[in-house]
C-alpha positions as CSV (number, residue, x, y, z in Angstrom):
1,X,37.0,25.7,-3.2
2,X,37.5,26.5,-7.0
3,X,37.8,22.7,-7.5
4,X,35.1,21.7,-5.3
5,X,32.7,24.3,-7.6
6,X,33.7,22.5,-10.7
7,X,33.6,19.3,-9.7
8,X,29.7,19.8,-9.0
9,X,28.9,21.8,-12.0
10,X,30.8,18.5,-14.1
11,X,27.8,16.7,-11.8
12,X,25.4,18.0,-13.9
13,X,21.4,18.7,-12.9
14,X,20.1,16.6,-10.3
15,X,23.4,15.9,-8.7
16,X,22.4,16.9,-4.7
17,X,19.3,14.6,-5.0
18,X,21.7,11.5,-6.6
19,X,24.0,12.1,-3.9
20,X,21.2,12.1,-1.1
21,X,19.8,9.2,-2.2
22,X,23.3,7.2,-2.4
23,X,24.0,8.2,0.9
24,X,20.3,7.0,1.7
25,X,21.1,3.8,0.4
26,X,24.1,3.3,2.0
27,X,22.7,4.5,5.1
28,X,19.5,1.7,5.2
29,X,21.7,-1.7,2.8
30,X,19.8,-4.6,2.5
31,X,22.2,-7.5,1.9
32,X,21.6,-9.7,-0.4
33,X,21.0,-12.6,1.6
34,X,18.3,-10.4,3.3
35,X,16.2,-9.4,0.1
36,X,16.1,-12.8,-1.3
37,X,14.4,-13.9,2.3
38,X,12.3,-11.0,1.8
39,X,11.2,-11.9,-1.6
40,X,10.3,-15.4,-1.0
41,X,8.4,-15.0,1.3
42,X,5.1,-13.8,-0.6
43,X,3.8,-15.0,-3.9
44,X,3.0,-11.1,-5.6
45,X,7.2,-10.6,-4.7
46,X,7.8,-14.0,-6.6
47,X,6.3,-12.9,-9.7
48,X,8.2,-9.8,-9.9
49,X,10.7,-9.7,-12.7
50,X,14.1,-9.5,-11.2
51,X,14.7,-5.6,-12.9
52,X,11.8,-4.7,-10.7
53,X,12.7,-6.5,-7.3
54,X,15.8,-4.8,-7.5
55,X,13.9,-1.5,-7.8
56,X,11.4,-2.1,-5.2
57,X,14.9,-3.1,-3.0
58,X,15.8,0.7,-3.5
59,X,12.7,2.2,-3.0
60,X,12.0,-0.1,0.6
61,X,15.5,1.4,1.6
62,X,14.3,4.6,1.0
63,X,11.3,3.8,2.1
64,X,13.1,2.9,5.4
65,X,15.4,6.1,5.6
66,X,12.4,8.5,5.6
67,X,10.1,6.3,8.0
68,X,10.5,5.2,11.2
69,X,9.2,1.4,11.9
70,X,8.8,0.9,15.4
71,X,7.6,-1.8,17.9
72,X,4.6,-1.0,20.5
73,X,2.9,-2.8,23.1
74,X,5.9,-5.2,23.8
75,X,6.7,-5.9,20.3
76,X,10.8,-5.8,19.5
77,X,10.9,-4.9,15.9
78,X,13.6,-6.6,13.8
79,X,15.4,-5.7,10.5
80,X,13.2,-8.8,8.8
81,X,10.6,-6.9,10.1
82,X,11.1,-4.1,9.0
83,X,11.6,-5.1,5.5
84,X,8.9,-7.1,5.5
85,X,6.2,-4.1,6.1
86,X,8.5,-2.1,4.3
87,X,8.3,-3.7,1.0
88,X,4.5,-4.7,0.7
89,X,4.1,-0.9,1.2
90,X,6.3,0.2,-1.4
91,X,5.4,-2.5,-3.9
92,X,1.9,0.0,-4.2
93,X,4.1,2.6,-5.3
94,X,6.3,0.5,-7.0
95,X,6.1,2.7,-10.5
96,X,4.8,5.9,-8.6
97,X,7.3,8.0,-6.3
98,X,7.5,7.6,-3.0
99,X,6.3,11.1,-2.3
100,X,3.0,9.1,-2.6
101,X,4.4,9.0,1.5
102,X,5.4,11.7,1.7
103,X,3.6,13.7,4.5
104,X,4.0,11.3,7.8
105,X,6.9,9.6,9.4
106,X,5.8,6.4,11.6
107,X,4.7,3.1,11.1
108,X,3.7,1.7,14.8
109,X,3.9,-2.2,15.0
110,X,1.8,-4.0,17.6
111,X,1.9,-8.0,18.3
112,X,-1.8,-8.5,17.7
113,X,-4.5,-6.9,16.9
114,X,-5.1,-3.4,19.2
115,X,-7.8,-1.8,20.7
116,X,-9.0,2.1,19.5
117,X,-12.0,3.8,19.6
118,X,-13.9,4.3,16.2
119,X,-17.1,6.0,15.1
120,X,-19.1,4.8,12.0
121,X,-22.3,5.9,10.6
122,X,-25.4,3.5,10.5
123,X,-27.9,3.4,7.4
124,X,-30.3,5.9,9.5
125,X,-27.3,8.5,9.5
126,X,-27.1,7.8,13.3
127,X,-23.1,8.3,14.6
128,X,-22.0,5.3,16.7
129,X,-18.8,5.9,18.8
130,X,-17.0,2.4,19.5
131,X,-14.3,0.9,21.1
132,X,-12.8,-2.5,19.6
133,X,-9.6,-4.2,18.4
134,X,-8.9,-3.5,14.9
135,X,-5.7,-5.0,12.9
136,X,-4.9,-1.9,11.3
137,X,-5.3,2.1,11.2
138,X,-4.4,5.5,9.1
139,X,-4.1,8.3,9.9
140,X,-4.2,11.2,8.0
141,X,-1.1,13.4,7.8
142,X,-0.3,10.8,11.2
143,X,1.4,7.1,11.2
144,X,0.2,4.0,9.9
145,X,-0.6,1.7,12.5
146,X,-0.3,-2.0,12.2
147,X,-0.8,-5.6,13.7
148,X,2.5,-7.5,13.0
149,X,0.2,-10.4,13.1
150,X,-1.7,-9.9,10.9
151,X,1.0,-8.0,8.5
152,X,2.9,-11.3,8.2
153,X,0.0,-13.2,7.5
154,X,-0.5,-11.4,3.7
155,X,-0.8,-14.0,0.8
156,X,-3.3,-16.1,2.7
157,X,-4.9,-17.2,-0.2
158,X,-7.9,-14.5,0.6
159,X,-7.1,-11.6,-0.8
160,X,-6.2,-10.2,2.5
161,X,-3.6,-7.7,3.0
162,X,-3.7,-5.3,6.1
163,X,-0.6,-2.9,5.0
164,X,-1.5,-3.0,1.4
165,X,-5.1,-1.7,3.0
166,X,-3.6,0.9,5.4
167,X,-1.4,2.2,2.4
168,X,-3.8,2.5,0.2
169,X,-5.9,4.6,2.8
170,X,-2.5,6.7,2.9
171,X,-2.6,7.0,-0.7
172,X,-6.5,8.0,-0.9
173,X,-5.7,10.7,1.4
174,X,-3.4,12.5,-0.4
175,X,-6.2,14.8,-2.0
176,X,-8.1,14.9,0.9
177,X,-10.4,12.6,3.4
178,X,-9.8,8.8,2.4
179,X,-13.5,8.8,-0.2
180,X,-11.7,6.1,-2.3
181,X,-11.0,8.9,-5.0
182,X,-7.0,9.5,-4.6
183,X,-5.3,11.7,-7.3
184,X,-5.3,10.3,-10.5
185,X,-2.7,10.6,-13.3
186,X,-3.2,13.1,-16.2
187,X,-3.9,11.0,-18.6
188,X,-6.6,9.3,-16.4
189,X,-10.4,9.7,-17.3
190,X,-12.0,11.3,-13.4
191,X,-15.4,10.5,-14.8
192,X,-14.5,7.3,-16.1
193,X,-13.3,6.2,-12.5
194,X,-16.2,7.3,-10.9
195,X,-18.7,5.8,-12.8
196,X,-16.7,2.6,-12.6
197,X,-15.9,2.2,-9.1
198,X,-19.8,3.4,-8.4
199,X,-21.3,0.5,-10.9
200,X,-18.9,-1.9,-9.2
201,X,-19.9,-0.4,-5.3
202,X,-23.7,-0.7,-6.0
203,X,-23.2,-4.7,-7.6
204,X,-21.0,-5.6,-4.6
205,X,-24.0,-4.5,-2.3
206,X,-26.5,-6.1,-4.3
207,X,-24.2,-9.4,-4.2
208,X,-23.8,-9.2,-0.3
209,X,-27.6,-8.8,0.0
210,X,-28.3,-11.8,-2.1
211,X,-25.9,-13.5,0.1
212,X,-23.5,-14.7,-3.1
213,X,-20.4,-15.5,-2.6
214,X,-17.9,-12.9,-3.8
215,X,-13.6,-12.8,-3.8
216,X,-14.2,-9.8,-1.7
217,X,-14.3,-8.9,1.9
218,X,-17.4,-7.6,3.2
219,X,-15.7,-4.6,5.3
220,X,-15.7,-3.2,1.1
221,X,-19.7,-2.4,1.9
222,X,-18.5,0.0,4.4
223,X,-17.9,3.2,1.8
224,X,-15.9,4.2,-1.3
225,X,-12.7,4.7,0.9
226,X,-13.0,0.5,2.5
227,X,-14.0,-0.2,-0.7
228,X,-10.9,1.1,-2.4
229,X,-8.2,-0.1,-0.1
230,X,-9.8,-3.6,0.0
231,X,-9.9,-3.9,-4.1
232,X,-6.2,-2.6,-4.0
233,X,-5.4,-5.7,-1.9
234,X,-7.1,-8.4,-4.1
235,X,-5.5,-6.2,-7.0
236,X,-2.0,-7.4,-5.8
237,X,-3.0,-10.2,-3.6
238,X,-5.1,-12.2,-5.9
239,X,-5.3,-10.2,-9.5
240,X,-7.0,-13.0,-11.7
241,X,-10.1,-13.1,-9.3
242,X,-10.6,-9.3,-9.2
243,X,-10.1,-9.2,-13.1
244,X,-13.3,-12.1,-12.9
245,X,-15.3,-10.4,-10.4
246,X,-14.9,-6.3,-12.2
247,X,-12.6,-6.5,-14.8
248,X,-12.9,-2.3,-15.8
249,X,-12.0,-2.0,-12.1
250,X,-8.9,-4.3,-12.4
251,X,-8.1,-2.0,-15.3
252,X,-8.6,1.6,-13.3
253,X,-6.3,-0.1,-11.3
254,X,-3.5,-1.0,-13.2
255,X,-3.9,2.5,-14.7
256,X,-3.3,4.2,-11.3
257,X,-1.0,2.1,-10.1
258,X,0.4,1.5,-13.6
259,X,1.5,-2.1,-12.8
260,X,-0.2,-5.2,-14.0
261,X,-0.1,-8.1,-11.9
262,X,-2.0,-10.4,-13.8
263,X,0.5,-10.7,-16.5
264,X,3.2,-10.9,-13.9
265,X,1.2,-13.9,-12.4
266,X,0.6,-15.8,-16.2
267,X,4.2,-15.2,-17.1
């Protein structure tokens, strides 16, 4: 017992959590073989240096120790997968903590696109309740819910990114409702963002109603929080044309998420 005592004093500080998280990583390995199929796969994995694939390969097996990533509605989920959802989620938080996830345990996988009922509200402040198929869904404090479809169609070449979108929701909801507003660093300006992400809001709307053609999807009209998650996709999706369209935004961004994928993309 004596020796057991001094052998985890000689540890030092920190030493349970190093030891969980080496049994964590032991627990969910992703050969090698594995990763590099994983990697090539999407463009924004290519243009990671190799210093950070290796550390988004620890945080998607971490990632995948506290989650559970499961098939629904037929679908048999494989370790590919897995990894695939898996790392475009943790690439968002790929120089935050994975506490950004902290709060929920599933991620429910359907074939296609699945049907739920949604409620929006119209210009006239009039509640609709609907029912339709969407490709992707979060919940707060509840799982992320996806269309393996439509997650393995990411890098497209349209910006379009449905876990990157659900994620991002997750991440927006960690201070609250999703109201594109998610908890900003301490050395980030609150006002600053705001009056950002509002001049860029109000120009999108003007763009859509003079019907010019713009690198992002329309569902960004919807509010702050749609308008949030679908800039974080083009942010990692398609960088350069984000940085063109609302270039302070691309750099609110890059401050939050402190990566900067443009560079990675020019170098």
């Amino acid at each position: 017992m004596v020796a057991r005592v001094v052998t985890d004093l000689m540890a030092g500080p920190g030493w349970f959590s190093r030891w969980r998280k080496a049994r964590a990583l032991k627990r969910q390995d992703i050969g090698g073989a594995q990763w590099h199929r994983t990697m090539g796969r999407f463009s924004f994995f290519r243009t990671l240096p190799a210093a950070d694939q290796q550390k988004l390969r620890e945080l998607t097996a971490l990632f995948l120790d506290r989650k559970t990533v499961i098939g629904a509605g037929g679908l048999q989920m494989t370790r590919d997968m897995q990894l695939v959802i898996a790392a475009q989620a943790c690439l968002l938080v790929l120089n935050l903590d994975l506490d950004f996830y902290g709060d929920w345990v599933e991620v429910i996988v359907y074939p296609d696109e699945f049907i739920t009922d949604y409620e929006y509200t119209d210009e006239d402040g009039v509640v609709h309740r609907v029912r339709g198929a969407i490709s992707g869904e979060a919940w707060e404090q509840g799982p992320v819910i996806l269309s393996w479809q439509d997650a393995a169609a990411a890098d497209g070449g349209f910006g379009y990114n449905v876990v990157m979108h659900e994620f991002a929701h997750k991440i927006d909801m960690l201070n609250g409702d999703a109201d594109g507003f998610p908890p900003l660093h301490a050395d980030m300006d609150r006002k600053a963002w705001t009056d950002i992400f509002s001049a860029a809001y109000a120009d999108f709307e003007q763009r859509l109603e003079r019907r010019e053609e713009t690198p992002l999807d329309e569902y960004a009209a919807e509010d702050p929080a749609e308008f949030f998650a679908v800039l974080s996709e083009l942010f990692f999706e398609k960088p350069d044309a984000l940085h063109r369209a609302y270039p302070e935004v691309y750099g609110q961004l890059a401050a939050f998420y402190r990566q900067d994928p443009l560079e990675r993309m020019k170098a």
